[in-house]
Backbone bond lengths (Angstrom), bond angles and torsions (degrees), N, CA, C in turn:
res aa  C-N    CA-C-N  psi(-1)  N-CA   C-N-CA  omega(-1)  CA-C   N-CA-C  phi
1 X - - - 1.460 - - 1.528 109.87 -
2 X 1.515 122.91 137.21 1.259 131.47 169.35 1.680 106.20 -88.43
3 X 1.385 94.79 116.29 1.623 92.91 165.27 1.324 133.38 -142.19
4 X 1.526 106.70 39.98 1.479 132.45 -174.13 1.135 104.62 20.45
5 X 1.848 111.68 -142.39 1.361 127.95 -152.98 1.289 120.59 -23.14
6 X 1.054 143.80 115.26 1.396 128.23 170.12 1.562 109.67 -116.47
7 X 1.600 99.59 131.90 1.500 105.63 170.17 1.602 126.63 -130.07
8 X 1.094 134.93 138.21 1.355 111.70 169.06 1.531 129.59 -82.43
9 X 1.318 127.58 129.21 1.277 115.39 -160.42 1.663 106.73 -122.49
10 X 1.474 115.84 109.78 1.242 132.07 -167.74 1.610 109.52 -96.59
11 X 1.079 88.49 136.42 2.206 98.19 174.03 1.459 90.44 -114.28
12 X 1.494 87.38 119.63 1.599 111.48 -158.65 1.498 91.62 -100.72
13 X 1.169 130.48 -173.59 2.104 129.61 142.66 1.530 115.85 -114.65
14 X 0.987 129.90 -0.20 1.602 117.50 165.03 1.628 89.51 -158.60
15 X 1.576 98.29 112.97 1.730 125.89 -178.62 1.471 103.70 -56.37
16 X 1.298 129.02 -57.21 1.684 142.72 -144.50 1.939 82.93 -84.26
17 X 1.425 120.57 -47.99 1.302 100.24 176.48 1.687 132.15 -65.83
18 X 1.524 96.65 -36.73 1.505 94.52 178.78 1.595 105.46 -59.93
19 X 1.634 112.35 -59.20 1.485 114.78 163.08 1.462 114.13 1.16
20 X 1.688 111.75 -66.39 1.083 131.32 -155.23 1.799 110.44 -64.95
21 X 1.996 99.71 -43.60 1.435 101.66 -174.89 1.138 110.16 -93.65
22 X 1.353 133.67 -7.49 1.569 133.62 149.48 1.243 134.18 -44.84
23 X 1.774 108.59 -46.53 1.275 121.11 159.31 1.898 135.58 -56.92
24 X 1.482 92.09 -45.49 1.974 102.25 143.23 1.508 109.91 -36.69
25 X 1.336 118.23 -57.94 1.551 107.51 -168.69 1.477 119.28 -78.29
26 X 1.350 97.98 12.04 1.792 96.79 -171.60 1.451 116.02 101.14
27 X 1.232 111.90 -37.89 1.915 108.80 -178.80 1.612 114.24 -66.44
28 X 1.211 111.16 157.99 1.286 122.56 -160.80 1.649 99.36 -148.23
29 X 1.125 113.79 163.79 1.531 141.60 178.23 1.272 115.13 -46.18
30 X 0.949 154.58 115.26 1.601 160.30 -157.93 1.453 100.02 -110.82
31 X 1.770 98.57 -78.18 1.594 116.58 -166.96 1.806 94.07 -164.22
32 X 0.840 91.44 162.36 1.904 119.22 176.13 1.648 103.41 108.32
33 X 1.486 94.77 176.78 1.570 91.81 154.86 1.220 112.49 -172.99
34 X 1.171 114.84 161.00 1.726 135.26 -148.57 1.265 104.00 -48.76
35 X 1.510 125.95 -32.31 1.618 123.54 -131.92 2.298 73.03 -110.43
36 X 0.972 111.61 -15.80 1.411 128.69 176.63 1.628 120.75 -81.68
37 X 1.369 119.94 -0.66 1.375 166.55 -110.32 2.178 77.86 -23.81
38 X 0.959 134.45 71.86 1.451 136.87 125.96 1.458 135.38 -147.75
39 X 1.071 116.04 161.11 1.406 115.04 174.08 1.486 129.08 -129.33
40 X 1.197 141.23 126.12 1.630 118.13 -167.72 1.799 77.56 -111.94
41 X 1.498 89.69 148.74 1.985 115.30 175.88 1.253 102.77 -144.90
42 X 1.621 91.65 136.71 1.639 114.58 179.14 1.445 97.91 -89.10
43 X 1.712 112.69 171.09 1.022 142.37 153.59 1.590 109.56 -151.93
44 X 1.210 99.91 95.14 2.080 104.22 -163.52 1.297 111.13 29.09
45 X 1.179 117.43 -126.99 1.591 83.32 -161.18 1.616 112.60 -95.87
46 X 1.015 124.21 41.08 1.890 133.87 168.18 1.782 106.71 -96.90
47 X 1.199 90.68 140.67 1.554 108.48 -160.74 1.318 82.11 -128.44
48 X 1.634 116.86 134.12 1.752 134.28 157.40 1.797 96.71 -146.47
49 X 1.442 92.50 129.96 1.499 125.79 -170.44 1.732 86.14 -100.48
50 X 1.440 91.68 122.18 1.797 91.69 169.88 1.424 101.60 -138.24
51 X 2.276 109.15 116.54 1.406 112.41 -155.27 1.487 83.90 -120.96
52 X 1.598 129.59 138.03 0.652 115.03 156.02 2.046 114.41 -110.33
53 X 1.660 93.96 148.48 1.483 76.01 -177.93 1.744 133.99 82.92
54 X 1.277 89.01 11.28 1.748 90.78 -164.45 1.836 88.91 -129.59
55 X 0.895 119.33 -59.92 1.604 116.16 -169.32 1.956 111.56 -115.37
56 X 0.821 109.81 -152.52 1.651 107.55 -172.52 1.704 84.94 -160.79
57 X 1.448 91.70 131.54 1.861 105.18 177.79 1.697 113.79 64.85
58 X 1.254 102.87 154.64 1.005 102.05 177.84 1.593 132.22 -85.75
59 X 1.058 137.09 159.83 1.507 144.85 -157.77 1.912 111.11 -132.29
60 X 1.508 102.04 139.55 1.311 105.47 -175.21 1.889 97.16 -101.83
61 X 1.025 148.80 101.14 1.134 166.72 141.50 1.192 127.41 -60.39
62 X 1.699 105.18 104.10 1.396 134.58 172.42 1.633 109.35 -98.89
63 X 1.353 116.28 135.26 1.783 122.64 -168.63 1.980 77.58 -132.40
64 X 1.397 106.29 111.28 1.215 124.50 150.51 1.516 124.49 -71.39
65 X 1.323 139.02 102.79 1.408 143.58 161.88 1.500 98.87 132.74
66 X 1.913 117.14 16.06 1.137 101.43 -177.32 1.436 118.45 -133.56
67 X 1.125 128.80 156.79 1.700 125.08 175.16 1.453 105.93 -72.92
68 X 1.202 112.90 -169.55 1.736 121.79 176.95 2.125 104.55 -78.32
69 X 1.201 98.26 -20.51 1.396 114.69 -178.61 1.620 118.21 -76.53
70 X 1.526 113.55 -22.44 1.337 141.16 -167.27 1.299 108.09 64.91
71 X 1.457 138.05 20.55 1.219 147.89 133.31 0.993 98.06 -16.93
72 X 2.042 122.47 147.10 1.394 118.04 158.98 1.666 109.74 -87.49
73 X 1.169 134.42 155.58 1.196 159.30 118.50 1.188 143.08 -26.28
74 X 1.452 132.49 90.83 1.937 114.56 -154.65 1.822 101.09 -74.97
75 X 1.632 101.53 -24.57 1.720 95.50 -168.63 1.485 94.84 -100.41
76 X 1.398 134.59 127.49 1.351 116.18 156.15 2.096 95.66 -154.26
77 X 1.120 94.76 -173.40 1.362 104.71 173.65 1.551 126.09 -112.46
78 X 1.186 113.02 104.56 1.290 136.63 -165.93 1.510 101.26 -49.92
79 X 1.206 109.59 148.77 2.154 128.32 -164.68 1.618 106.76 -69.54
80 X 1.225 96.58 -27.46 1.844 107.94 -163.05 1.502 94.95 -88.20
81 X 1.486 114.11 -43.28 2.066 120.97 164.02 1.556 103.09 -47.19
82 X 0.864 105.06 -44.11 2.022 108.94 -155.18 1.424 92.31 -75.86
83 X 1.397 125.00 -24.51 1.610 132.09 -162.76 1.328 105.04 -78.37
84 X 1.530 95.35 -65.86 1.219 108.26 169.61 1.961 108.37 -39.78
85 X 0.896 100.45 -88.32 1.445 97.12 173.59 1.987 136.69 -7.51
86 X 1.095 67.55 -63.61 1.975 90.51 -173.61 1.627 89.27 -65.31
87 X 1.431 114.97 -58.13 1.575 104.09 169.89 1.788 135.49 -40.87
88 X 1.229 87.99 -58.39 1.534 105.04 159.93 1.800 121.99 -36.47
89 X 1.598 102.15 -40.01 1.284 93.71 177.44 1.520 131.88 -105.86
90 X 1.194 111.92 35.90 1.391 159.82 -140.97 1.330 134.20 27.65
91 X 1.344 118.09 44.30 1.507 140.42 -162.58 1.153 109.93 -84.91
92 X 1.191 112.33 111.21 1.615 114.11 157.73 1.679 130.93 -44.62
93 X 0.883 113.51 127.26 1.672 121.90 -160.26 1.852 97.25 -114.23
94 X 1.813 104.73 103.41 1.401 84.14 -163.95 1.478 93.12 -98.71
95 X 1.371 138.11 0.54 1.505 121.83 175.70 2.154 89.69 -146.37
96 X 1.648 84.65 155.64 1.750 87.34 -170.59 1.698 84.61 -134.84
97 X 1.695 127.15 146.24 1.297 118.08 147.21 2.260 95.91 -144.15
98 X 1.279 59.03 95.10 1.656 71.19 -172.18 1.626 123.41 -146.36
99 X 1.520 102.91 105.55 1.309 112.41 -157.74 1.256 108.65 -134.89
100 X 1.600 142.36 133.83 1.245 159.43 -177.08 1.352 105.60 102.97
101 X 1.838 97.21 -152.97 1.606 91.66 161.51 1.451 110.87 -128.13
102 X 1.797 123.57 30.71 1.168 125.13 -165.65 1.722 96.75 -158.25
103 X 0.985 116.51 175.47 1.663 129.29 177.11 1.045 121.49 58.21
104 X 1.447 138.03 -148.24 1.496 131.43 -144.41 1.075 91.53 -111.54
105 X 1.613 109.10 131.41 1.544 125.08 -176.06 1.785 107.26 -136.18
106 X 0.905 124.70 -175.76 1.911 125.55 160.22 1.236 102.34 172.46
107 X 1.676 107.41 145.50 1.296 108.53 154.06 1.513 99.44 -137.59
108 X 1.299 120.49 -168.70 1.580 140.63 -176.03 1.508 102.58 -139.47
109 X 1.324 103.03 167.55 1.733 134.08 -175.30 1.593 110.89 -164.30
110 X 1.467 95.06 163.07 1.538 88.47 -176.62 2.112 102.39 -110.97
111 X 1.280 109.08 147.96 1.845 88.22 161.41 1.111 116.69 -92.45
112 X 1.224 125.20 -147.10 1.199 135.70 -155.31 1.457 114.81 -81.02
113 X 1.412 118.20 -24.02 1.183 135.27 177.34 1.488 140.06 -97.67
114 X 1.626 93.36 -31.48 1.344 126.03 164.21 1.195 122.76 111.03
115 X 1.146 89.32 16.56 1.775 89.44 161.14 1.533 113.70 -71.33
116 X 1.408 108.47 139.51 1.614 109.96 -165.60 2.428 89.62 -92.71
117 X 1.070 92.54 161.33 1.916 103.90 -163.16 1.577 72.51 -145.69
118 X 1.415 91.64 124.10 2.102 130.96 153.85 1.224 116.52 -102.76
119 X 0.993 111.63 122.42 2.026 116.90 177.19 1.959 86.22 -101.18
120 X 0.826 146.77 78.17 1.790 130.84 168.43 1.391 108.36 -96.08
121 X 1.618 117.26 117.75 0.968 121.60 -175.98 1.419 96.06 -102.85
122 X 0.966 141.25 139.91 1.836 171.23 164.09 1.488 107.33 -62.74
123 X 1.294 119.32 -53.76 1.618 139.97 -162.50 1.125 116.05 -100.09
């Protein structure tokens, strides 16, 4: 399965600090903003989503139709394919928001361990 962008997206407890120790490592500001309580920061092409307040645990996040840049993509594999898919291989699908047969859709699953996995497509 193609499932481009990949980021990890952490629910931090105080945004402006992680901000702070992210920036030690070199990553910098992408898009979001504080008053938005998130921020996504690059480090070439590594993506970390830092939410505060919005979800519980952290999340492995795949963005279908996008580069590491969130550029769109003309070739990629559509959310409702990947659904289909992940179903197909007998995966439990614990949240779905996926409606038509085109545009921004996502769902999540858990693996084996429990880390919860986001497919959110944008496009």
């Amino acid at each position: 399965m193609k499932l481009d962008c990949f980021s990890i997206s952490l629910a931090v407890k105080d945004l402006q600090v992680s901000r702070d120790f992210y920036e030690k490592l070199g990553f910098s500001v992408f898009a979001g903003e504080i008053s938005q309580r998130f921020l996504i920061m690059k480090n070439g092409t590594t993506n970390i989503g830092l939410f505060q307040g919005m979800f519980e645990g952290n999340i492995l996040t795949f963005n279908p139709g996008w580069d590491h840049n969130a550029q769109a993509l003309d070739d990629f594999t559509d959310a409702r394919d990947l659904l289909a898919k992940v179903k197909a291989q007998g995966i439990e699908v614990s949240h779905q928001n996926v409606e038509g047969e085109q545009g921004p859709a996502s769902f999540s699953f858990v693996d084996p361990d429990g880390n919860a996995i986001l497919i959110d497509q944008h496009r």
